[in-house]
C-alpha positions in Angstrom: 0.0 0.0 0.0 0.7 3.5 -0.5 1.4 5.2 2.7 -1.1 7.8 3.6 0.5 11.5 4.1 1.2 12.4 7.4 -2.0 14.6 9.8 0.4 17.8 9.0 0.5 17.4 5.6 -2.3 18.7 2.9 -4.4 15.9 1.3 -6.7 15.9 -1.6 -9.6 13.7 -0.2 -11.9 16.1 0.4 -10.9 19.0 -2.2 -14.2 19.6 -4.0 -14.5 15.9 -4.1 -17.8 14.5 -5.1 -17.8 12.1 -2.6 -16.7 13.6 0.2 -17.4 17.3 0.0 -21.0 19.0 -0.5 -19.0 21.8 -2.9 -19.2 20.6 -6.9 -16.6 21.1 -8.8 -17.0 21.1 -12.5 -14.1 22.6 -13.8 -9.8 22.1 -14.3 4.9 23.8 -22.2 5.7 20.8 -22.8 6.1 18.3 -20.3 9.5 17.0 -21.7 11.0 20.2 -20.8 10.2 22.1 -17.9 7.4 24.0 -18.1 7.9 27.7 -18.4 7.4 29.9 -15.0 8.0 33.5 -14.6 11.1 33.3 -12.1 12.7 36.5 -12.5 12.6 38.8 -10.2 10.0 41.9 -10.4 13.0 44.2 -10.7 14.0 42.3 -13.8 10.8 42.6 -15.7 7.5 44.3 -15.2 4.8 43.7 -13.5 2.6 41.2 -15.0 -0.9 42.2 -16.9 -4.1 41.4 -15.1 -4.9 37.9 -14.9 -7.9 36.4 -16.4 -7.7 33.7 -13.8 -11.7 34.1 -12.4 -12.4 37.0 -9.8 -13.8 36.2 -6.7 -17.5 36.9 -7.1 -19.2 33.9 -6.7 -21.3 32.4 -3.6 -18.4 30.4 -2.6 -16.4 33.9 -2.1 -13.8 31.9 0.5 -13.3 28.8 -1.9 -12.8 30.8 -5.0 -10.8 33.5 -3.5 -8.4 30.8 -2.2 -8.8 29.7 -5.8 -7.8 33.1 -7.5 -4.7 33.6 -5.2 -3.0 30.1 -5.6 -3.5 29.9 -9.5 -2.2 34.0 -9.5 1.1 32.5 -8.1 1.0 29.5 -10.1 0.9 31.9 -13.6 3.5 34.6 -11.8 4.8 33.9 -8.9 7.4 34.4 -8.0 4.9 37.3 -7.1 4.7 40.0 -4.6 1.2 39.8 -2.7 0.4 43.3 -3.5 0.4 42.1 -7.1 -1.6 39.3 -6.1 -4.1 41.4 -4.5 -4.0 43.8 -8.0 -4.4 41.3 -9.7 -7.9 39.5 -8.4 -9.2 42.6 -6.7 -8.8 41.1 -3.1 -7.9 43.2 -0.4 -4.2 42.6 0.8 -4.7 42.1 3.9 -7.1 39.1 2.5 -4.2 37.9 0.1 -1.4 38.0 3.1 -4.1 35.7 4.9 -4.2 33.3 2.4 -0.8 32.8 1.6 -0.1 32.1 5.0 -2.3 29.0 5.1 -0.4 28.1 1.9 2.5 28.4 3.6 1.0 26.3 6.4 0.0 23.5 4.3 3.3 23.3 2.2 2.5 24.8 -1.0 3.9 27.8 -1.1 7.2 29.4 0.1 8.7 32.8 0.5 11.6 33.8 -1.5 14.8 34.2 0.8 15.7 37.1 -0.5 13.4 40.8 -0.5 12.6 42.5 -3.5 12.2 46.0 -4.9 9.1 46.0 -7.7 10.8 47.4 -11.4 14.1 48.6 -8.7 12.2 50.9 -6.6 9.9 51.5 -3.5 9.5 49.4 -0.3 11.1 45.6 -0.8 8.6 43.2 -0.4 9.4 39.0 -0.4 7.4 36.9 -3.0 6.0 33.9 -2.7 6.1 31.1 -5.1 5.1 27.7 -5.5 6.5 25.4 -3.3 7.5 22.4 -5.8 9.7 20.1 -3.3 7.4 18.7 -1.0 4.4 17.1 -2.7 3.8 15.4 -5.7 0.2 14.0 -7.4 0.0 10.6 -9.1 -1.5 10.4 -12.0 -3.1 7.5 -13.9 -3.9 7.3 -17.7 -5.5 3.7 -19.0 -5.6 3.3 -23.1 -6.4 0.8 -25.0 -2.5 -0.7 -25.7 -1.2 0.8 -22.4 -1.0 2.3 -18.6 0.7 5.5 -17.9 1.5 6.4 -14.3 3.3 9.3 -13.6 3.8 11.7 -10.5 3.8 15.2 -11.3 4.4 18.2 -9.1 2.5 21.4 -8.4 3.6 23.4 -11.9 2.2 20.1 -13.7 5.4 19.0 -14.6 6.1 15.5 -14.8 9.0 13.8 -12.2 8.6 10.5 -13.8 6.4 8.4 -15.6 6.0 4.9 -16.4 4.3 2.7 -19.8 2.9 -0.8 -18.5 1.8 -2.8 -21.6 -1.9 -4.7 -21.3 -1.5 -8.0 -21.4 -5.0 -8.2 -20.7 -7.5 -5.7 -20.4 -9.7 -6.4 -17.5 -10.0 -3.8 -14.9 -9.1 -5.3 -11.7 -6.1 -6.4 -13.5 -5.3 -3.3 -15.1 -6.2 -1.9 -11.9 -3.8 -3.9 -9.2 -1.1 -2.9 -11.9 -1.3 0.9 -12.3 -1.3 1.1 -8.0 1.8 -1.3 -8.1 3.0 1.0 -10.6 2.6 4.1 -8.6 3.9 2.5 -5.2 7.5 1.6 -7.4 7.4 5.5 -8.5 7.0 7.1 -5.3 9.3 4.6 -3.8 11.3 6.4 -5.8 11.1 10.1 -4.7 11.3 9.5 -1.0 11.2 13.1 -0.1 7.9 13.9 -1.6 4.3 12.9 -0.5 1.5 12.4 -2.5 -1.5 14.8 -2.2 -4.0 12.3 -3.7 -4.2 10.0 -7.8 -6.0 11.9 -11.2 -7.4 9.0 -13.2 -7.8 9.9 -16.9 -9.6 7.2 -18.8 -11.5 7.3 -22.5 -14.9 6.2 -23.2 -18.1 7.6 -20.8 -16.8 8.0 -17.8 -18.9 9.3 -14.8 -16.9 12.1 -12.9 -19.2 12.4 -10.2 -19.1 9.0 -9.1 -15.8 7.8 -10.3 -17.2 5.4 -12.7 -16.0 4.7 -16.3 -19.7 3.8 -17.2 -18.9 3.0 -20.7 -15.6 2.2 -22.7 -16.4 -0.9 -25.1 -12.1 -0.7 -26.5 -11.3 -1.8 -23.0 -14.6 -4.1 -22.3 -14.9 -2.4 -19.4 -18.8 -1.2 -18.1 -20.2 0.1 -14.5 -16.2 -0.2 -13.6 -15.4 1.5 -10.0 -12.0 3.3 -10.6 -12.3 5.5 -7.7 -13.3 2.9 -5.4 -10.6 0.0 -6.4 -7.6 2.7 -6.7 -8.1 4.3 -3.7 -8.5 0.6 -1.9 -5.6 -0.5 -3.3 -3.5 3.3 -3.2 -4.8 4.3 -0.1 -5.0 7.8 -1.5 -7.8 9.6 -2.3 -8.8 9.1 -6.0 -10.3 11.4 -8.5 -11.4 10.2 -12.0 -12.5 11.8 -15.1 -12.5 10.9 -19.2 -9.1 12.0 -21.1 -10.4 15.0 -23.1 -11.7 16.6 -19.6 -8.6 16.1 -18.1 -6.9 17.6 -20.9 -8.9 20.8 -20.8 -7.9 21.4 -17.4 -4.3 20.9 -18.0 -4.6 23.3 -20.7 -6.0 25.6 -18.5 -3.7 25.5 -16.0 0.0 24.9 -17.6 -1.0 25.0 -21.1 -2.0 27.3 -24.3 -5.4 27.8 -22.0 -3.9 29.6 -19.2 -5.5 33.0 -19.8 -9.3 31.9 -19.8 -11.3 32.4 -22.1 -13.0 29.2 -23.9 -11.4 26.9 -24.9 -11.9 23.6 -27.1 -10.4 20.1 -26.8 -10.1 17.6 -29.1 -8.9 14.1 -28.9 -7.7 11.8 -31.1 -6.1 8.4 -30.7 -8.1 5.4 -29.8 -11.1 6.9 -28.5 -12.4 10.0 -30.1 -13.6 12.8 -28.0 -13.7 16.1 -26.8 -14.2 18.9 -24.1 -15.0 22.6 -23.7 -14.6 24.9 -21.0 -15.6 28.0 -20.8 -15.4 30.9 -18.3 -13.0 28.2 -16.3 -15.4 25.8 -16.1 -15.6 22.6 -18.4 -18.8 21.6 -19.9 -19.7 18.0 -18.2 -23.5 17.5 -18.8 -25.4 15.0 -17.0 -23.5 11.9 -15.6 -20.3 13.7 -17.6 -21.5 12.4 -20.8 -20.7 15.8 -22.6 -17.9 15.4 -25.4 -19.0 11.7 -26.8 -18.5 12.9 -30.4 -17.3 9.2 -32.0 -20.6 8.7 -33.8 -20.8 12.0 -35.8 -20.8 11.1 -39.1 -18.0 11.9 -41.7 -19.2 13.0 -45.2 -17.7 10.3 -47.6 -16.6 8.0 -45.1 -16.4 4.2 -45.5 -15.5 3.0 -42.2 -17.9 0.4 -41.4 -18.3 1.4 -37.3 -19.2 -1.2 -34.0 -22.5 0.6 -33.8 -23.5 -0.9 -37.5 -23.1 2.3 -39.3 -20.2 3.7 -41.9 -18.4 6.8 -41.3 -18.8 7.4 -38.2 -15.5 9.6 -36.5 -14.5 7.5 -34.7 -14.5 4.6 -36.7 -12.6 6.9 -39.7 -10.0 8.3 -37.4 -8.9 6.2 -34.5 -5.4 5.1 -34.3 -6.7 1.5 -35.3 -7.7 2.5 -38.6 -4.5 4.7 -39.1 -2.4 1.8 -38.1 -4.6 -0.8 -40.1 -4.2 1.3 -43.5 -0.7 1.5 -42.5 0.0 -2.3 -42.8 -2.0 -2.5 -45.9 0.2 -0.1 -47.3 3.5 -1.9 -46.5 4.3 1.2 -44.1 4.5 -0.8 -40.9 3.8 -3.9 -39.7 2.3 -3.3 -36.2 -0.1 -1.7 -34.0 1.8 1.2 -33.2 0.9 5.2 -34.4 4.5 6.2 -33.9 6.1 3.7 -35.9 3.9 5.4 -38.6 5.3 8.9 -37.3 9.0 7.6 -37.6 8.4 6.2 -41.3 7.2 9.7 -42.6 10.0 11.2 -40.4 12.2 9.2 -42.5 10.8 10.0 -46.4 8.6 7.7 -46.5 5.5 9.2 -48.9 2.8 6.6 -48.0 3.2 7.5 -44.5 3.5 11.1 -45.1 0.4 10.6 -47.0 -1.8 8.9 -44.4 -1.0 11.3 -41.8 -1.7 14.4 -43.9 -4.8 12.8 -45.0 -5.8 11.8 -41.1 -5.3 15.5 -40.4 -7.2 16.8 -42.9 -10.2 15.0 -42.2 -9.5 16.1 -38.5 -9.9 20.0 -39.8 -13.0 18.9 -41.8 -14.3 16.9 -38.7 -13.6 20.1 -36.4 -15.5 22.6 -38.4 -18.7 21.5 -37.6 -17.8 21.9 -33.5 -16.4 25.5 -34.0 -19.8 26.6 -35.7 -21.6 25.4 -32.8 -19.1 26.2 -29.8 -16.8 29.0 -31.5 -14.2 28.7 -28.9 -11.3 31.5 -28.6 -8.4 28.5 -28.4 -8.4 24.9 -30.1 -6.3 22.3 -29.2 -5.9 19.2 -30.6 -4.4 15.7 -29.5 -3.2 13.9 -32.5 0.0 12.0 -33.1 0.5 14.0 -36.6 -0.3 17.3 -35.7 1.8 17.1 -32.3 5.3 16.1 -34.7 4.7 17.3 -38.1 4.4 20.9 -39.3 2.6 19.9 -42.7 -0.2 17.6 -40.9 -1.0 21.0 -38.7 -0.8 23.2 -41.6 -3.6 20.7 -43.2 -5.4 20.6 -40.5 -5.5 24.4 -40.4 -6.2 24.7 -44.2 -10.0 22.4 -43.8 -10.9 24.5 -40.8 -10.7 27.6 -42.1 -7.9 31.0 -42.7 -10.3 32.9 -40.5 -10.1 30.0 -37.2 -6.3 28.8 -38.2 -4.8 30.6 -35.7 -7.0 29.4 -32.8 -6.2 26.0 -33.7 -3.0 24.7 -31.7 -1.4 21.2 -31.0 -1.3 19.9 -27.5 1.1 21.9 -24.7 2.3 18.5 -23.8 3.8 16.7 -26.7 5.9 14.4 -25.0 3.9 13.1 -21.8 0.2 14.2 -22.7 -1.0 11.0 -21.2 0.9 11.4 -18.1 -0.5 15.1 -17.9 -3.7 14.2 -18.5 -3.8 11.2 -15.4 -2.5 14.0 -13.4 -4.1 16.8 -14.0 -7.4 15.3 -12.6 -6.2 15.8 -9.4 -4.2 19.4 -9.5 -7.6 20.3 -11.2 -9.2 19.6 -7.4 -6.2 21.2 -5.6 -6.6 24.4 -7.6 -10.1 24.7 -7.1 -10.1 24.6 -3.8 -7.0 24.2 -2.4 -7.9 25.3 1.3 -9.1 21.9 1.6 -6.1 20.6 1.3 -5.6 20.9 5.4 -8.8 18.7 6.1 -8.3 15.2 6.6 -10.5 12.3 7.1 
């Protein structure tokens, strides 16, 4: 088992949790590489621009404001708490109370040294994330694979792990991904775990940790929440892949400066997400975002559900992979060995990934006439490594919307983000919570 943090030490079980907390919560740089954080010092550069990070105005003013000044240093810090207070609106004698309960709890820290803002005026000491101390795990199941990760407070991953399905039933798959966590944090003895994001594909029931749906895996009615946190003894928070992805994007990603933003997945599974105003769209029992049975004009993709063309069907990994081996362009299962074959000249896999993306664009246009969000992001294995499949991608959906459209933030460790970003979603929401145990 996992060993449980410490009574002094934050904890995510009851942080806007469904299941243990009355409070709903329906919202949430590439990982290879650090991602970026203003470190300079405020005499180096100036000040920041207001924040679009939310105000605090709504009926849960304690929550949110706690909210506002934990993701204000987690987009500037380090950051002076008159800056902070500019920046939300909260008085600073309300800002210099919450960051010393964020001190309290371990997640933020003072910066040894006092600063003058631009060179000038009284010094002042900033506060910044505290990164050292605590860690999330994070889960992702797919079809082939299991990615467990931990990842720190800037969403960054410390490590990550693949373990290959041999079979595909959940306790199995289960038992494995909380043995693959206990080896990780075995590893980093000096951090604690605040708590396990479980990303998944398929319908999958936020509210009660369920993956209700996900016919690629066989699984149905499966209790993720209730078998990892058994067999973790963490506290477990679970929510489909394109969800998780929005709120990673919102945090550490291309999303960080609100507004609404769009989602798209495509590997496996099909799906997508939007979020807007900082929260992300779930609909009842989180079914919002099933999009794999749209249909594509001039498909032929005969589908599971009996029908042709649906998306799914036209533009899973499967069926890139599948035309790749009746090309003579690989010989496996594997997206990326499709990727490395048009990396090294070879047209037919040039071909089927430009083609992919293109249908993506055409695919897309229909969701930006209904949602018209400011930001698109897209999850796809050509438009993460190839300029010409993004520039394809761009040309069906439009010169006007090309812009908008962006690949994912995380191109190296997306499903390691996405597992982990379920549970910094929770922390950032309300991360006062963090100091109430069970």
């Amino acid at each position: 088992m996992i060993a449980m943090p410490r009574a002094t030490a934050p904890t995510l079980t009851s942080l806007s949790s469904p299941h243990s907390s009355p409070v709903s919560s329906s919202i949430s740089s590439p990982i290879s590489s650090p991602i970026s954080s203003r470190t300079s010092s405020l005499s180096a550069s100036p000040s920041p621009s207001p924040s679009r990070v939310p105000r605090a105005a709504d009926s849960d003013r304690r929550r949110t404001s706690a909210s506002v000044v934990l993701r204000s240093v987690l987009a500037h810090g380090p950051v002076a708490r008159s800056t902070i207070a500019r920046l939300t609106g909260l008085s600073p004698a309300s800002v210099t109370d919450y960051c010393a309960r964020f001190a309290e709890l371990g997640l933020i820290r003072e910066e040894s040294v006092p600063r003058r803002s631009n060179g000038v005026g009284r010094p002042h000491v900033p506060v910044d994330l505290d990164v050292s101390r605590f860690v999330v795990a994070g889960v992702h199941v797919a079809v082939p694979y299991t990615t467990v990760a931990l990842l720190d407070l800037r969403g960054r991953v410390v490590v990550e792990r693949e373990l290959k399905h041999e079979r595909t039933d959940p306790d199995w798959v289960l038992e494995r991904a909380a043995a693959g966590l206990r080896a990780l944090l075995d590893g980093v003895p000096g951090c604690r775990a605040l708590g396990v994001g479980v990303a998944v594909g398929g319908w999958v029931d936020r509210e009660s940790g369920t993956v209700v749906e996900h016919p690629l895996l066989g699984w149905r009615d499966v209790a993720v929440r209730e078998i990892l946190e058994a067999r973790t003894g963490l506290t477990a928070h679970v929510d489909g892949h394109a969800r998780a992805l929005v709120n990673a994007e919102r945090l550490f990603g291309a999303a960080r400066d609100g507004g609404s933003v769009l989602h798209l997945f495509v590997g496996n599974v099909v799906d997508a997400a939007f979020a807007t105003n900082d929260k992300v769209h779930h609909g009842p029992r989180s079914q919002a975002g099933a999009i794999g049975h749209l249909p594509v004009p001039g498909g032929t993709e005969l589908c599971d559900c009996g029908r042709t063309a649906c998306l799914q069907a036209e533009l899973s990994e499967r069926t890139l992979c599948r035309r790749a081996r009746e090309a003579g362009v690989i010989a496996g299962t594997n997206p990326m060995r499709v990727v490395a074959a048009a990396a090294g000249g070879d047209p037919d896999a040039v071909g089927l990934l430009v083609r992919r993306a293109g249908a993506v664009g055409r695919a897309m246009r229909l969701l930006l006439d209904v949602l018209n969000p400011e930001t698109v992001v897209v999850t796809e294995v050509g438009v993460i490594h190839r300029e010409d499949c993004l520039a394809a991608l761009r040309e069906e959906v439009g010169v006007e919307r090309a812009s908008s459209v962006v690949p994912t933030s995380f191109p190296d460790s997306v499903l390691a983000v996405a597992g982990g970003s379920v549970a910094l979603d929770v922390l950032y929401r309300d991360p006062l919570a963090a100091g109430r145990l069970t």
